[in-house]
C-alpha positions, 0 to 999 in steps of 0.5 A: 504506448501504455500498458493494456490490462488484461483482467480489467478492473471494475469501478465503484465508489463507497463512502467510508467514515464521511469521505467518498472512496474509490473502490476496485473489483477484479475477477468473480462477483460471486466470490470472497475477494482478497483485499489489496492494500495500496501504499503512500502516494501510490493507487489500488489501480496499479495493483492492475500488472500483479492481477494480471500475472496470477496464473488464476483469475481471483476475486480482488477487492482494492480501494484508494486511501482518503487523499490518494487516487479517485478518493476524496481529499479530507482537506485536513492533515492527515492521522495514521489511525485514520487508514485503520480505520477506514479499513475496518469500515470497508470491511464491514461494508463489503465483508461483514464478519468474515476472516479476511485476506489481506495484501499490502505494499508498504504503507499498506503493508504496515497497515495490514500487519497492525490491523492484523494484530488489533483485529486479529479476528478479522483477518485470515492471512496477510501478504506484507509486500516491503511493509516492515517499518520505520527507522525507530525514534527517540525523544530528543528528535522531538523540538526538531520535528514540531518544529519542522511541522510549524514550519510546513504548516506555513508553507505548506508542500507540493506536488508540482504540475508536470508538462504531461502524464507522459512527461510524468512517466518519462521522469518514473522511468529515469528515477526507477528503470526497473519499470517499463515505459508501458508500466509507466504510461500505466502509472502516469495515468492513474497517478495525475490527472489534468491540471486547471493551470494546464499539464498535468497534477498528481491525485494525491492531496499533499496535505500528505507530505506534511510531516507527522508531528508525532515520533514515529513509536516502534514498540507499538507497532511490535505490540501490534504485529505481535498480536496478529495470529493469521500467518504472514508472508513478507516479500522484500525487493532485494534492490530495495534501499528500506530494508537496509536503514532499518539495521537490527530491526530488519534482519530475518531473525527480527521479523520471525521473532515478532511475527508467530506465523512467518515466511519470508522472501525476496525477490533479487532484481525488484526495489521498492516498487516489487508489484510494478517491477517484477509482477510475474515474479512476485505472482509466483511467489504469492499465487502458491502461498495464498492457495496453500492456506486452508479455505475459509469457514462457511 
């Protein structure tokens, strides 16, 4: 049995920067929403659990990245500037000129935290769900990773079928049995659709599992989440195995001496995937902090 959402979301499209977007809506039309952040191969539907354990109905504003989800695929690799700047041509579609509040997990979160320190004028608050990073690089991984990206380029990845969108949820289950098998059904369904071979093909273009030709550059992204003014809450699942391999650079005393405006939490029982294993937990600790910042101007 699949898990029934008790807040629905509301269903749009948006064409961003030539690419056809799906957009998300939660709560009052009528009001600023909160803008939601999905991360890699994951979907803004299964931010779905998180809104439905806030104590309050909110406004939220959540849309599928370029190759994920109900969003169009771009049929090429894929550059990480691209998200940046899809986020600031959704905001300017729907939020024009306004301060806004942002929540991101992971690939998201990394997304909102540099956002916030490129247009810092742009954003009211960040909520940073396990966003915090990759390990840093060094130059003399360089050969090896053109290397292996040639190598793709050839023989390009997959995603795989699967016999059903059950079959999936059954395997999300074994792989992370923190989620729940309603959770799962949930997941399933908006992670795959149906396959022309028969079962079932997960959304995600996998022009995405192509590896980034370029070294991943740490400095830069401090330099970024240095710049952020707006204050930021980071939220760590306690099982989570990410924080740990980034060693030094992601001890407490590193996130405070990077970001000006820091609270920090964790949540002992939740991994990676925080917002669909432990939502009610993760509400109680957003909820109070999002509705302590002072309300926006105008």
């Amino acid at each position: 049995m699949s898990y029934v959402p008790r807040r629905p979301a509301r269903h749009s499209f948006l064409e961003l920067r030539g690419l056809r977007h799906h957009v998300l809506r939660w709560g009052p039309e009528d009001a600023e929403p909160w803008v939601f952040l999905h991360g890699w191969a994951d979907t803004g539907s299964t931010f779905q659990f998180l809104i439905d354990a806030f104590a309050t109905e909110h406004a939220i504003l959540a849309f599928d990245w370029r190759g994920f989800g109900a969003s169009a695929w771009q049929n090429a690799a894929y550059w990480f500037p691209d998200y940046l700047a899809d986020l600031d041509a959704l905001l300017d579609a729907t939020l024009p000129g306004r301060a806004v509040t942002l929540l991101g997990h992971s690939m998201g979160g990394n997304i909102a935290g540099l956002y916030g320190g490129i247009r810092p004028e742009r954003v009211r608050a960040v909520v940073n769900l396990e966003g915090f990073g990759l390990t840093r690089s060094t130059a003399d991984r360089a050969p090896g990773r053109y290397r292996k990206w040639l190598e793709q380029l050839k023989d390009p990845p997959t995603f795989g079928r699967h016999a059903s969108a059950e079959d999936f949820a059954a395997m999300l289950v074994r792989k992370n049995p923190r989620l729940t098998p309603e959770r799962a059904a949930f997941v399933a369904a908006s992670w795959t659709r149906p396959a022309a071979a028969g079962g079932v093909e997960v959304t995600a273009d996998p022009a995405h599992k192509l590896v980034n030709p370029v070294l991943y550059r740490r400095d830069e992204a401090e330099a970024c989440w240095r710049a952020c003014k707006a204050p930021v809450f980071m939220v760590f699942g306690g099982r989570s195995e990410f924080r740990a391999s980034l060693g030094p650079d992601g001890t407490d005393d590193y996130f405070r001496s990077i970001f000006a405006n820091l609270t920090l939490a964790t949540l002992p029982e939740a991994g990676h995937m925080l917002h669909h294993e432990e939502p009610a937990a993760l509400a109680a600790l957003i909820e109070p902090w999002l509705g302590a910042l002072p309300d926006p101007p105008g």
